[in-house]
C-alpha positions, 0 to 999 in steps of 0.5 A: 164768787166767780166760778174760776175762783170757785174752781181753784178753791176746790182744788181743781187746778191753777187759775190759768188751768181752770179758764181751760177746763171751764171753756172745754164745757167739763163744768156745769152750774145747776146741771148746765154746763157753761163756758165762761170763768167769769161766771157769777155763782153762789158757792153754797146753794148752786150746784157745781160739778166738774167732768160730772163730779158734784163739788160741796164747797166749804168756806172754812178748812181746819188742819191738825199737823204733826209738822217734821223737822226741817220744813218751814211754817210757812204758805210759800218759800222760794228755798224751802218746803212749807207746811202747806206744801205737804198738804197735797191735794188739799193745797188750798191757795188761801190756807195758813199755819195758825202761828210758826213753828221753827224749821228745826221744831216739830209737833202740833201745828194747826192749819186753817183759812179762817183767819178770825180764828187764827187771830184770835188763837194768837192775839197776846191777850187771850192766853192760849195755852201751848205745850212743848216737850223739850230735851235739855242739855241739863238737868233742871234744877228746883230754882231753874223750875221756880224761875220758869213757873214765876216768870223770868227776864228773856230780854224784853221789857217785861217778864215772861208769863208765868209757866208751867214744867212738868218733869218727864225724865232727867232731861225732858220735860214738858213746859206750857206757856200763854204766849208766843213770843219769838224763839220763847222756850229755846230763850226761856231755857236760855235764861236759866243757863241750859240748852234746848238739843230737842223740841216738839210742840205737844198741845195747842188751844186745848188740843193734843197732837194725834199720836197716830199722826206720823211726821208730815201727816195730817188731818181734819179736826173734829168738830168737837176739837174744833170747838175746843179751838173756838174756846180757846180763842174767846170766839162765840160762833153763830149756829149757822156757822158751826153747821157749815163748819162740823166734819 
């Protein structure tokens, strides 16, 4: 990896600020300090410092968000502020929402730049479970629940999967799907003659938001949620891997 890139990786600053800091001889490669962001490094066996402070390079990042209204589930947006926007320092330039969630939905979302994983997560095929807690206009009634837990017509060629309510109050409940079509709660309540007024996605991939999460917050996952993550994907991780992943 260049040294340039290496540096942006870290967060240090933009790739034009990096060539600036890497020519005044703030960093060092394996205790020598250089002048040249061409440089090639190995990222996880040399020793990289900036201004005598040691950078420990991780390949791989994992977020878990309680994403607020109003924000889009995006990298970049030329109107709106993205979710990776609120990640501050940890901005890394390649990290993305695992999914989306609409501006106006909030809850769980997952960050990350691995995008195996995130693929994985998605793919149609593998089913991964996602939970969200709805306010409806309505009371549901038992033939609008039979319909959502066997599978209903949104539109599309094929019926939805069959889901699961739960019923928290009159007119909340928690809905789980195994897929992610577009819009696919607010088009599913839709559907039974009733209206989203509210939405928060709950679970995701065997995980359950943080309750201590505040809107906007974030943080790392655990090694053991991220396991839970790989489960969930179908994916069988090499133990080198896990080692460079754990937090």
């Amino acid at each position: 990896m260049r040294l340039d890139k290496f540096l942006c990786e870290m967060n240090i600053g933009s790739r034009s600020q990096v060539k600036v800091f890497i020519r005044q001889g703030t960093v060092t490669v394996n205790d020598t300090p250089t002048t040249n962001p061409d440089q090639q490094i190995d990222e996880f066996s040399d020793r990289v410092a900036f201004r005598g402070k040691a950078l420990q390079y991780r390949r791989f990042v994992y977020y878990m968000m309680n994403k607020p209204e109003g924000v889009v589930s995006a990298s970049r947006d030329n109107t709106a502020r993205t979710v990776v926007s609120l990640l501050g320092k940890d901005a890394r330039e390649d990290i993305f929402p695992v999914g989306r969630l609409d501006k106006d939905v909030t809850g769980l979302l997952l960050l990350t730049n691995d995008g195996d994983l995130a693929h994985r997560l998605l793919s149609p095929k593998k089913h991964v479970d996602k939970t969200y807690r709805a306010v409806l206009e309505h009371v549901l009634l038992p033939e609008d629940i039979r319909r959502l837990e066997n599978g209903l017509d949104i539109g599309e060629e094929n019926l939805t999967l069959p889901a699961r309510v739960t019923v928290l109050e009159e007119r909340i409940i928690l809905l789980t799907l195994h897929e992610g079509k577009f819009h696919q709660v607010k088009r599913m309540l839709q559907a039974v003659d009733n209206q989203v007024l509210q939405l928060r996605r709950t679970a995701f991939g065997g995980l359950t938001l943080d309750p201590n999460l505040a809107p906007g917050e974030y943080r790392e996952l655990s090694g053991e949620e991220l396991e839970t993550l790989r489960k969930s994907g179908g994916r069988k991780q090499k133990a080198q891997e896990e080692t460079e992943n754990e937090t």
